[in-house]
C-alpha positions in Angstrom: 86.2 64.7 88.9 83.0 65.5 87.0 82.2 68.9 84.5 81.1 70.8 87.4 84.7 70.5 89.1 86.0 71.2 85.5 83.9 74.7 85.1 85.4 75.4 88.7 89.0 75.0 88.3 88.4 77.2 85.1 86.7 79.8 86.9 89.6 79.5 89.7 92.4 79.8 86.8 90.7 83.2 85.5 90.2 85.0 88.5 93.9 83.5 89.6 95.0 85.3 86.5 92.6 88.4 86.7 94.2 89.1 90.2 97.7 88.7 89.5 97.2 91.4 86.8 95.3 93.5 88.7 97.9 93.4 91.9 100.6 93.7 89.3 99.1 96.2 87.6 98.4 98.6 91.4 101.7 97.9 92.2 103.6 99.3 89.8 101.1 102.1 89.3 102.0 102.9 93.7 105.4 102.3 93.2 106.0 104.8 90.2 108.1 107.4 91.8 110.3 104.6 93.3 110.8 102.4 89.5 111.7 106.1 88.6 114.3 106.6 91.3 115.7 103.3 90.8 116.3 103.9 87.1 117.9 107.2 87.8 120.3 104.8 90.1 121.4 102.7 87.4 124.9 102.5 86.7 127.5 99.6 85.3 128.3 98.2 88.4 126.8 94.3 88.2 125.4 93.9 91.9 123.8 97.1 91.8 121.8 96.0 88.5 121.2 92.6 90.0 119.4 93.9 93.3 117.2 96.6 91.0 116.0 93.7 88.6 115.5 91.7 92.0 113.7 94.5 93.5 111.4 95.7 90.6 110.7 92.3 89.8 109.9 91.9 93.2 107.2 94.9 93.1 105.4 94.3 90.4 105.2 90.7 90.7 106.5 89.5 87.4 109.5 89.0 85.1 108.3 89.1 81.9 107.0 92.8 82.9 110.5 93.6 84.0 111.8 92.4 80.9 109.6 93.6 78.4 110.4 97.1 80.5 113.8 96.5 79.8 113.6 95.8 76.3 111.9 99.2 75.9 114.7 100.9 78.0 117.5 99.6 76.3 115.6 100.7 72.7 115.0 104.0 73.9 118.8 103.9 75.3 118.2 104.6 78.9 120.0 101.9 79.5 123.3 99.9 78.0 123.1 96.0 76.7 125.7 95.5 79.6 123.3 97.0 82.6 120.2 95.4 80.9 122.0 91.4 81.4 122.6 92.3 85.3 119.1 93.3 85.4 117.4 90.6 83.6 119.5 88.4 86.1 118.0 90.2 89.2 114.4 90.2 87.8 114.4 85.9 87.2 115.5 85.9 91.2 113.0 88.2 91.8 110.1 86.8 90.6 110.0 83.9 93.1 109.0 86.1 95.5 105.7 85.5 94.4 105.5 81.5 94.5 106.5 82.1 98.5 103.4 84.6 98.5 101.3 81.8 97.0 102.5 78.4 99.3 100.8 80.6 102.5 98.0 78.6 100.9 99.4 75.3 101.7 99.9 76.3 105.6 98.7 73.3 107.5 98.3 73.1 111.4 95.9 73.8 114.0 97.3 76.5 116.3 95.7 79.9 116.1 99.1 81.6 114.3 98.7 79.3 111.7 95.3 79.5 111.0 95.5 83.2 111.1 98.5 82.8 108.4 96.1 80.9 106.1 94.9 83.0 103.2 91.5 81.8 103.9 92.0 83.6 107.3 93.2 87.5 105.8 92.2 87.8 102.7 88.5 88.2 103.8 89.7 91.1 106.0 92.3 92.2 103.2 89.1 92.5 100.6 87.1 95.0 102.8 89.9 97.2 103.2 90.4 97.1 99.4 87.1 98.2 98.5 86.9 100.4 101.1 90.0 102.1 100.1 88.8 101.5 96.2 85.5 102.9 96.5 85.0 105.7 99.4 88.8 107.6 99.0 89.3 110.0 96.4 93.2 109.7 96.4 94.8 108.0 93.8 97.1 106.9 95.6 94.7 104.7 98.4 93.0 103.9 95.3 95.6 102.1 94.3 96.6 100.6 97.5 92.9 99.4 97.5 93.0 97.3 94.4 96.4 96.2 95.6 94.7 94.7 98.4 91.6 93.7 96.2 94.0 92.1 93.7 96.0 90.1 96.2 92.3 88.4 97.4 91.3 87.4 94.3 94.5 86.2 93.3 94.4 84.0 96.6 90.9 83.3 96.4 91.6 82.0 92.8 94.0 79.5 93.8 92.3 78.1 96.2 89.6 77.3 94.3 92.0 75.8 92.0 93.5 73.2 94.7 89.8 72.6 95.7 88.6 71.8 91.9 92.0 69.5 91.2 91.7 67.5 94.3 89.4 64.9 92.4 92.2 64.3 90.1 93.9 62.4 92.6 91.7 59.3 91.7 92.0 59.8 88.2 94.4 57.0 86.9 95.0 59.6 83.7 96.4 62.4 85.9 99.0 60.2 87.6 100.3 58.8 84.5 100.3 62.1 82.8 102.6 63.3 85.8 104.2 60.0 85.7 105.8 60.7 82.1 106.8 64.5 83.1 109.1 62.8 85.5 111.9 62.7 82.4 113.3 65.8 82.8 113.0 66.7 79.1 109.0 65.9 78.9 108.6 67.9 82.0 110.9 71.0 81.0 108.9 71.0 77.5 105.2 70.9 79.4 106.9 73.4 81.8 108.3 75.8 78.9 104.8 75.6 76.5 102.7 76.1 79.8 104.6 79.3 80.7 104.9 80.2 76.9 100.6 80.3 76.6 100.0 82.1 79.9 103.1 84.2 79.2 104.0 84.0 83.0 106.1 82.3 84.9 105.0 83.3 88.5 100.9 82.1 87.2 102.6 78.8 85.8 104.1 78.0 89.4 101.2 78.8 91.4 99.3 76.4 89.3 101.8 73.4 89.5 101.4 74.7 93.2 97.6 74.2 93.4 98.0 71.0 91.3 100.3 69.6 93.8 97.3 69.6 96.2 96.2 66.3 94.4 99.5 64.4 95.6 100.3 63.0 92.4 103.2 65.5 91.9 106.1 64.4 92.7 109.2 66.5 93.0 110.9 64.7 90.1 108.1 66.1 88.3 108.3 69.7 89.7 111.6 70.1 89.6 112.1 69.8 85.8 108.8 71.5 84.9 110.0 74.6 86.9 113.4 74.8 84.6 111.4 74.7 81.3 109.2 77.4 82.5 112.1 80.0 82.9 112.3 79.3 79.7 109.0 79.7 78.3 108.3 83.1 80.2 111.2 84.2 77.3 108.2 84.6 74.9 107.0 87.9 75.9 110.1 89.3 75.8 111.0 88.4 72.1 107.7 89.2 71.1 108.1 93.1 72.7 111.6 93.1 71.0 109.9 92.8 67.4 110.4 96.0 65.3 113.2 97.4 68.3 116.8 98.4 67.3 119.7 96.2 67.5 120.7 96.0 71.1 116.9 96.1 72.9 116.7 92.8 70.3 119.8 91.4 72.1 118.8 92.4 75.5 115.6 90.3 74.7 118.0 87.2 73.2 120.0 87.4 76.9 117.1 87.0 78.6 116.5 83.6 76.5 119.6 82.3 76.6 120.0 83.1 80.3 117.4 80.8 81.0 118.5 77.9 77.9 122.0 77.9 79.3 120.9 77.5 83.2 118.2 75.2 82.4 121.0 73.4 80.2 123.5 73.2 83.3 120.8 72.4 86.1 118.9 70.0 84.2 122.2 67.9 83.5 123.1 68.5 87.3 119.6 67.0 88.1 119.5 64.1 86.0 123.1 63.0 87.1 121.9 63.2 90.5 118.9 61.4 90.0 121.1 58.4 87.6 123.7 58.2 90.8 122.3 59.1 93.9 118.0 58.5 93.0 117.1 60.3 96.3 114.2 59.5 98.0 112.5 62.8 98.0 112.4 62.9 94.3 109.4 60.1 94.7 107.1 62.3 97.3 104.4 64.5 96.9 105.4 67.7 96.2 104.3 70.3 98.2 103.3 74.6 98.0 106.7 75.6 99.9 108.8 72.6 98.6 107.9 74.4 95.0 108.7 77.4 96.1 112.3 76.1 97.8 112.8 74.3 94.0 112.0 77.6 92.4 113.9 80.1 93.8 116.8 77.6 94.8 116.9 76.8 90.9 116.9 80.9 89.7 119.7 82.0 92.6 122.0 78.8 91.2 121.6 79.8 87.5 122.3 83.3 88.6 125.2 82.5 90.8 126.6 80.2 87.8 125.9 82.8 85.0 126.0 86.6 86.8 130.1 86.5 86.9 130.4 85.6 83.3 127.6 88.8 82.1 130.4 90.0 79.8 130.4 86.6 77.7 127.0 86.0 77.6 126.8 89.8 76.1 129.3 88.5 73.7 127.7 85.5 72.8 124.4 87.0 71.9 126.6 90.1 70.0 127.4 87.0 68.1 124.5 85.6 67.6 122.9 89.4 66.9 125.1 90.7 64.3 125.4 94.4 63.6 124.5 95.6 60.6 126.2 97.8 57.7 122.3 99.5 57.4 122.1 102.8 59.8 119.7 101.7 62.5 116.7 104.3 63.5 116.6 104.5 67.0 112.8 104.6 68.6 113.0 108.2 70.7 110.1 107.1 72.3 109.2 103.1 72.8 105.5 102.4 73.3 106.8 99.5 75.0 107.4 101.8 78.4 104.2 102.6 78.4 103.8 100.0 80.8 105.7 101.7 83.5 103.7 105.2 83.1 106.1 106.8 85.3 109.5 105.7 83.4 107.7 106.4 79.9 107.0 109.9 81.4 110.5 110.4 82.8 111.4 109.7 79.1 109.1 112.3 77.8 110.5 114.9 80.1 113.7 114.2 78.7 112.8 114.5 75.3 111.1 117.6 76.0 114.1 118.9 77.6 115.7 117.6 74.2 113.0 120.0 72.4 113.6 123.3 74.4 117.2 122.6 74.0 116.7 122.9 69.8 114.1 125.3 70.5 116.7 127.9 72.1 119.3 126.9 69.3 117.0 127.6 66.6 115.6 131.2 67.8 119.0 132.3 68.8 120.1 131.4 65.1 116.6 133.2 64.0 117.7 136.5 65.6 121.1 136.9 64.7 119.7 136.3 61.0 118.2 139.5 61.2 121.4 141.9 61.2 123.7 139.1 60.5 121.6 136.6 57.4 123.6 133.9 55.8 122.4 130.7 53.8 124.2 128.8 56.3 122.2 130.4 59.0 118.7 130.1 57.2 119.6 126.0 56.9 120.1 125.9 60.4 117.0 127.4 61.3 115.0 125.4 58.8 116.4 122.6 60.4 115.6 123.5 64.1 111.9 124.2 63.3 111.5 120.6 61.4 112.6 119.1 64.7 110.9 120.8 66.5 107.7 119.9 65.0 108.6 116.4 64.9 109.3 116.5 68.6 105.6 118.5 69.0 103.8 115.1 66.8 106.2 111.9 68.4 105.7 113.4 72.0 102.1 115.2 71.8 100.7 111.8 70.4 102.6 109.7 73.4 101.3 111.9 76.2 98.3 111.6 75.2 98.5 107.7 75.0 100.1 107.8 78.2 97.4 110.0 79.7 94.5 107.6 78.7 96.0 104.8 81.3 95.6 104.9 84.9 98.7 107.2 86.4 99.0 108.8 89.6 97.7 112.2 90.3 101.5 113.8 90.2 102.2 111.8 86.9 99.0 113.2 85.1 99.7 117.0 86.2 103.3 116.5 85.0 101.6 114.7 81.9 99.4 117.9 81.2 102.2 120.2 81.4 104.2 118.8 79.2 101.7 118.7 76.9 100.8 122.2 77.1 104.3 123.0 77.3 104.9 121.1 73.7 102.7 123.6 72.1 104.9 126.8 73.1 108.0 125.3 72.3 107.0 124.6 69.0 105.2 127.7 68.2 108.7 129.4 69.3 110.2 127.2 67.0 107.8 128.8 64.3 108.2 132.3 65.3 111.9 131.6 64.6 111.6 130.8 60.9 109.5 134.1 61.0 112.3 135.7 62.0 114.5 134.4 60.2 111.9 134.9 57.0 112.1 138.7 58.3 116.1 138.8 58.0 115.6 136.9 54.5 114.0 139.6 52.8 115.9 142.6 54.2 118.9 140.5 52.6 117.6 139.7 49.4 115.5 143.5 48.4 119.0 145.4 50.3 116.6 147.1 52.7 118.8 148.4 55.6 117.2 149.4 58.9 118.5 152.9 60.3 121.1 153.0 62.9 118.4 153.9 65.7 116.0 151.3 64.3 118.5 148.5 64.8 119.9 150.2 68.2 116.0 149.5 69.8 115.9 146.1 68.2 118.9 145.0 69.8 117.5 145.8 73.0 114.6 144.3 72.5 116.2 141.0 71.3 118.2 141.3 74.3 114.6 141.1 76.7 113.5 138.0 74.3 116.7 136.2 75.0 116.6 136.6 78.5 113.1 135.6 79.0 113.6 132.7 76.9 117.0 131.7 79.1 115.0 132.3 82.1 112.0 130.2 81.1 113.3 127.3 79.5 115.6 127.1 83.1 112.1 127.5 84.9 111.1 124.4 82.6 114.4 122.2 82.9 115.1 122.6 86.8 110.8 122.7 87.7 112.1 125.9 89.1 108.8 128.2 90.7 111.7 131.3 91.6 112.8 131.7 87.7 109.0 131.2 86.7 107.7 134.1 88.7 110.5 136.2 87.0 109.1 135.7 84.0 105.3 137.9 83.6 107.2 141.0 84.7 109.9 140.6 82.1 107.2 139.7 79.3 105.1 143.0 80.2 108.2 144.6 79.5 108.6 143.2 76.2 104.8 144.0 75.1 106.0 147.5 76.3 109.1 147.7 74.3 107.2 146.2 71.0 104.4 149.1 71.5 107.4 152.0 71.4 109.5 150.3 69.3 106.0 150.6 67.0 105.6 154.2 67.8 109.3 155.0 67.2 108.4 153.7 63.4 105.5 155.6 63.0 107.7 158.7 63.7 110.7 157.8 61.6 108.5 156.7 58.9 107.0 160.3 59.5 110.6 162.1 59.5 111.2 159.9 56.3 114.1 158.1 58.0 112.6 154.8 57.4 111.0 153.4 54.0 107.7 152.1 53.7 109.2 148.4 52.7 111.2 148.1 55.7 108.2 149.1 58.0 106.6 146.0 56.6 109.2 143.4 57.8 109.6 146.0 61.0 106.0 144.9 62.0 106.9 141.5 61.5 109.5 141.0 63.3 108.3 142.4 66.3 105.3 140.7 66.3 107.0 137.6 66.1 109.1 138.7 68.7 106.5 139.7 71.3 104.7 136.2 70.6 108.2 134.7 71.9 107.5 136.3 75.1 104.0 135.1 75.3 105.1 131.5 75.1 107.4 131.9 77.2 104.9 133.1 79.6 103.0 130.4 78.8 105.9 127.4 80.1 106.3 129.7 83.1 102.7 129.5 83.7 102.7 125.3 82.7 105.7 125.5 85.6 103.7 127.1 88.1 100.6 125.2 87.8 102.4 122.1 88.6 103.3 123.2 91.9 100.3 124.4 92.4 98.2 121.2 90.9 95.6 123.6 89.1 95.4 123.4 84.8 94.1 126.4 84.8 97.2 128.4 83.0 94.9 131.8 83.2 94.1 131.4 86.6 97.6 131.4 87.3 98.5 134.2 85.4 95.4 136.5 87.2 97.1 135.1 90.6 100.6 136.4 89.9 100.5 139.5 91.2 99.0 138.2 94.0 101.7 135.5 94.8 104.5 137.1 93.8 105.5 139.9 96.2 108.2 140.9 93.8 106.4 141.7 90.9 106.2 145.4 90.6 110.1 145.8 91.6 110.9 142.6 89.2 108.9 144.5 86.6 110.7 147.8 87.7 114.4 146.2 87.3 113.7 144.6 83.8 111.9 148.1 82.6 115.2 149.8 83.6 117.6 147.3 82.2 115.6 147.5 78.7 115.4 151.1 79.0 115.5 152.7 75.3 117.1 155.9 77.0 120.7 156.5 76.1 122.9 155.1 78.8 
């Protein structure tokens, strides 16, 4: 084996690596909705977290991704320590799936199904489709199914340069002793653990004891205990996400270690009294692509077998082993780890912003009834509402936009627009509530008193604000189009209402019913008032471009008329219903 051989099993290893993450990374991008779905399936029940860690793991073609995802879960509390351990479980079975992808390369035979099984045979064909799909489509979604495709050929391509560039190391007296001394089980479950703890994979660390079994020189006594250490080493990425989380997403990343410590522990000592007692004669062959593969996923379904009835001690032991502490813990609403899986980390920032029209409503609700009704306990409440909601605006406006900059689907960047634009109104609302409740705050404190008809009109009109803000911020929650074409007629009503409700001033002003002072926080307060029912406007508007898949919120609005047949009689009922008239 000379330099040139060395420079090509290095340029094998990178573009093995560069295609694993870039098939990992179009897979999980194509399977968004369904990671979404799946989460939304979670519940306690052990099997059912098992299979989802199996089948996410699965998709996206590695563990450490899986667990690193869960991490994030657990620290932004979608899910419990106790769901995250049947998980973690599912995703270390899951990820053999791709060593049985990878030993298609060590197909031997001459018939023509074989040779079309080769990779060497498909992956040609598999690459022209990729770029086809990569290059001349404009959807995202065949985009992505092209560098799924693309990924998958370089990642084959890759490792078979690999078991072309090692198979000069089968001369190399070196080499064999090198695999000669991994054959005690603790050397080899150390080189197994650091290898998988550098590359931070445990799927890339078995494909390349794969392609290094091409030489001959490794022998299953070898494999075998280099594939326990590196469930161990792919532990890494997992404590390093888990840095800086809260107290249970640190313990969900300690399970996933000592998952793999404990099984290792039990198979290793299984294995070496086999090997003392029985010394079988297949330990001394040449190992080969599917007889790693058969080691690998026979070793991860054992520990799991062993280790999935007894979830609720291991989440004991590592309770143990993670102590709580007497400091409160701060809870991360939002964990950058999910960014990862764009279309979880969204689901979490619809939540949130469900969260945020939630304290949105509360706060303008306790902003209007300051106005007749002001107390301190009131104004505190209102003050508080309008601080969250302006913390919600910054910790969510800041992650969409983070979350935007990656490559999502089409659906998952409209849906990341509106919320964005949607963040805006809410917290505006939020501020038009402190106006109000500013407004009720100085009637109280100079004794100004509005006149009976003065506060008869303004109870209607409060009445219209809280209805469009109920019907909104349910058009918002449910992504329901029938509630957010009910509410432009109802906010024309409202500009209505605030233009007589200003005219009715002028008059008593004129009749000298009303003071000068009090027609200065009048003015205010129905501004503030019909601004509500612009933003309101505004989510309807976010709500209807997302069905529509158009940005443009104006557009919409000019359109309404236009699409909604109902207008002028929804327009008509709400006029009637807000009628100043008596009766």
């Amino acid at each position: 084996m000379d330099i040139f051989d060395v420079l090509t099993l290095i340029g094998g290893l990178c573009l093995f690596l560069f295609g694993m993450n870039l098939m990992g990374e179009a897979l999980e991008r194509r399977a968004g909705s369904s990671l979404r779905m799946l989460l939304g399936k979670l519940t306690s029940n052990r099997m059912l977290g098992f299979l989802t860690g199996l089948a996410v793991t699965a998709v996206i073609q590695s563990s450490s991704a899986t667990t690193v995802m869960v991490v994030g879960f657990v620290n932004s509390g979608l899910l419990t320590l106790g769901q995250a351990i049947n998980v973690i479980m599912g995703a270390n079975v899951g990820t053999t799936v791709t060593a049985w992808i990878l030993s298609l390369g060590g197909i031997e035979g001459d018939s023509l199904f074989i040779q079309l099984l080769k990779p060497s045979s498909f992956t040609p064909i598999l690459a022209l489709i990729g770029i086809i799909y990569h290059m001349f489509l404009k959807d995202s979604k065949k985009k992505d199914t092209g560098m799924i495709f693309l990924g998958f050929a370089t990642l084959m391509f890759g490792m078979e340069t690999m078991s072309d560039a090692v198979t000069g190391l089968k001369d190399v007296p070196q080499f064999q002793q090198l695999f000669l001394a991994f054959t005690n089980p603790i050397l080899g479950a150390l080189a197994g653990a650091v290898l998988t703890a550098i590359i931070q994979s445990s799927s890339a660390s078995v494909g390349i004891l794969q392609a290094l079994s091409a030489t001959g020189q490794v022998t299953y006594a070898a494999a075998i205990p280099i594939i326990m250490g590196q469930n161990i080493g792919t532990c890494i990425t997992a404590i390093l996400s888990s840095v800086g989380t809260n107290k249970n997403a640190k313990r969900a990343a300690v399970v996933h270690l000592m998952f793999n410590i404990i099984g290792t522990i039990i198979c290793l000592t299984l294995f070496c009294i086999v090997k003392a007692l029985f010394a079988p004669a297949i330990l001394g062959e040449s190992a080969t692509y599917v007889g790693i593969s058969i080691c690998h996923t026979s070793f991860n379904v054992l520990c799991t077998a062993i280790l999935l009835p007894s979830g609720n001690l291991l989440e004991k032991l590592v309770c143990k082993l993670v102590p709580d502490t007497k400091e409160p813990e701060t809870v991360a609403e939002l964990d950058e780890r999910l960014l990862a899986t764009p279309s979880i980390a969204l689901q979490r920032c619809r939540s949130l912003t469900g969260e945020m029209a939630d304290v949105t409503a509360q706060t303008l609700h306790n902003g209007l009834t300051s106005l007749l009704n002001y107390s301190p306990e009131l104004a505190q409440s209102v003050r508080e509402g309008e601080a969250k909601t302006d913390h919600y605006e910054d910790i969510l406006g800041t992650y969409l936009v983070k979350l935007s900059s990656l490559q999502i689907s089409e659906s998952d960047s409209s849906e990341a627009a509106m919320l964005l634009n949607a963040l805006n109104d809410f917290e505006r609302i939020g501020d038009h509530a402190l106006n109000l409740l500013e407004a009720g705050e100085e009637l109280y404190d100079k004794g100004l008193q509005l006149s009976d008809a003065a506060k008869k009109e303004l109870s209607v009109l409060v009445s219209a604000v809280e209805e469009i803000v109920a019907v909104s911020f349910q058009a918002f929650r449910d992504n329901d189009l029938t509630a957010a074409y009910q509410v432009e007629p109802l906010e024309e009503v409202i500009d209505d209402l605030k233009e007589k409700l200003r005219l009715h001033h002028i008059l008593r002003l004129q009749q000298g019913s009303c003071s000068i002072e009090t027609g200065f926080v009048w003015s205010d307060l129905l501004t503030a008032l019909e601004r509500v029912g612009d933003h309101c406007s505004n989510i309807a508007g976010c709500v209807i471009d997302f069905h529509h898949h158009n940005l443009n919120t104006h557009e919409a609005f000019r359109s309404l008329r236009v699409e909604n047949e109902n207008f002028d009689d929804q327009y008509a009922a709400y006029a009637r219903k807000y009628s100043l008239k008596e009766g």
